[in-house]
C-alpha positions in Angstrom: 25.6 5.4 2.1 22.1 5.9 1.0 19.2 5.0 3.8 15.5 4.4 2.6 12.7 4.6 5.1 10.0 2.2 3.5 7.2 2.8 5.8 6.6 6.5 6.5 3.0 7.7 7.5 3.8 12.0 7.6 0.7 12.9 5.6 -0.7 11.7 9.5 -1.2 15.6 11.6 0.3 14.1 14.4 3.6 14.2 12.6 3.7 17.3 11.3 6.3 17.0 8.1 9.1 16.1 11.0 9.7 13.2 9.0 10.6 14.6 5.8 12.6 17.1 8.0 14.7 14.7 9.4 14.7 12.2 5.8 16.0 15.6 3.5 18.8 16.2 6.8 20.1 12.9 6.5 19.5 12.9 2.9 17.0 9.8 2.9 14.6 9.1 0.2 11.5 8.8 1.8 8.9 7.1 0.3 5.3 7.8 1.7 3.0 4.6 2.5 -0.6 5.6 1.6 -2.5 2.8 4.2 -6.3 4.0 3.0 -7.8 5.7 -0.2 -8.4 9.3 1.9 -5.1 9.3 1.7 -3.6 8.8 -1.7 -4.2 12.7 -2.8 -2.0 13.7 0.2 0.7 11.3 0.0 0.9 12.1 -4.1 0.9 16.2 -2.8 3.2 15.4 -0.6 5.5 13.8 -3.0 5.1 16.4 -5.4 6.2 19.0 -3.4 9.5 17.5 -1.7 12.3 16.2 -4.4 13.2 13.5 -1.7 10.1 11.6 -1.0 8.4 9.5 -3.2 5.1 7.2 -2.9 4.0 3.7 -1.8 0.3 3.1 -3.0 -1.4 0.1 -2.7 -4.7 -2.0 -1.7 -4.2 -3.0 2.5 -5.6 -6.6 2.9 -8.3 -5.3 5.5 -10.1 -3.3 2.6 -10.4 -6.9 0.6 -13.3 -7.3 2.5 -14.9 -4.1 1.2 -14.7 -5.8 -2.1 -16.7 -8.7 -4.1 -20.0 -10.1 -2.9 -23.5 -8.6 -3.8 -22.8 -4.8 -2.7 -18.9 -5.1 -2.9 -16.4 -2.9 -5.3 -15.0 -5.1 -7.7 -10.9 -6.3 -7.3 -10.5 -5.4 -11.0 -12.0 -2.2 -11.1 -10.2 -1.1 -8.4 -7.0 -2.2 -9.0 -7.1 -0.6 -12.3 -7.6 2.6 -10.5 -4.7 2.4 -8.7 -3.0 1.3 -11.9 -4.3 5.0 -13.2 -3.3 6.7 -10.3 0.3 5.3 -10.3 0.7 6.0 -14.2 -0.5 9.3 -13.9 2.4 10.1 -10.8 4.7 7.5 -12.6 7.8 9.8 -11.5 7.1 9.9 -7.6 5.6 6.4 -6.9 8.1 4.3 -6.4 6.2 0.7 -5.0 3.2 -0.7 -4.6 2.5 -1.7 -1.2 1.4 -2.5 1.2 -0.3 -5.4 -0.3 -0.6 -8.8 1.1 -2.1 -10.9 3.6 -3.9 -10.3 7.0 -5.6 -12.7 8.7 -4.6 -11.3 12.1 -8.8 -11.5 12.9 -9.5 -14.7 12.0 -11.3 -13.9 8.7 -14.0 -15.8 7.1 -13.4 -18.4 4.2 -14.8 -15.7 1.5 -12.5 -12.9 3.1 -9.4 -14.6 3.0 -10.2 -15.5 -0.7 -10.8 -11.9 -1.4 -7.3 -11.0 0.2 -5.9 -13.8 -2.1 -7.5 -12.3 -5.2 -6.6 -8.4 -3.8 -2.9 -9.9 -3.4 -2.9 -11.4 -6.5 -4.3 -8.6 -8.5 -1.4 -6.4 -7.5 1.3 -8.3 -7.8 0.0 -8.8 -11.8 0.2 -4.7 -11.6 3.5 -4.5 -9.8 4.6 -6.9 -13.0 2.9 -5.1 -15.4 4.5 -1.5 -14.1 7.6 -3.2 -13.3 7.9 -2.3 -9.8 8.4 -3.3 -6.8 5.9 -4.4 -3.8 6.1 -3.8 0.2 3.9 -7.0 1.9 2.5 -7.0 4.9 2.4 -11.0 6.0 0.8 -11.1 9.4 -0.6 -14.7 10.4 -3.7 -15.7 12.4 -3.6 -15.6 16.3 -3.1 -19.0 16.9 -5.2 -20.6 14.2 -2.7 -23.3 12.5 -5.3 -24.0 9.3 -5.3 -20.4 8.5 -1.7 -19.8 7.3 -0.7 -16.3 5.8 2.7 -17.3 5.3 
């Protein structure tokens, strides 16, 4: 029996590489979620140097709001980035993710349709590479008009 950990975050100090410790012991493939752009080059190293992990890189819906508007980064641009990034480490990255919807907060009207287009955006690259996508779905608190699901 094979066991896949889909949500590892070692590249964080406070782990140490205990996880990939314990993942090559029980013979997991372990791939590494990158949750923020400081990390990608670390998750990608880390891949590199271990044959058993492998890398999730995506766009987190709270960065959509970085994006668009007067002085935002545009959702194209940098989803064709990531596209670069992912074809150039084509061998260890294994999903895009975590992608999705947040509107945990409460967002504005124009976030939430930046999260849409985010979402969107990388699901067209997850087609386009042929892979597969982790989501991360998490509702408003309480808000029954703003529906993630």
């Amino acid at each position: 029996m094979n066991f896949v950990d889909t949500h590892t975050h070692v590249y964080d100090p406070d782990f140490k590489g205990k996880m990939l410790l314990v993942s090559t012991f029980l013979g997991k493939k372990n791939p590494l979620y990158d949750g923020d752009e400081d990390s990608v080059e670390r998750v990608l190293e880390i891949a590199s140097q271990h044959d058993n992990a492998y890398a999730i890189l995506g766009i987190y819906p709270e960065f959509a709001h970085e994006m668009g508007g007067a002085n935002g980064v545009a959702i194209d641009k940098t989803v064709r980035e990531l596209c670069n990034i992912i074809k150039s480490a084509s061998q260890k990255v294994v999903a895009i993710g975590e992608i999705g919807l947040d509107y945990h907060c409460s967002p504005a009207r124009e976030e939430i349709a930046r999260q849409q287009e985010l979402f969107r955006a990388q699901l067209e690259l997850a087609l386009e590479l042929e892979l597969p996508v982790a989501l991360h779905i998490r509702d408003a608190c309480g808000v029954e008009e703003v529906d993630a699901f």
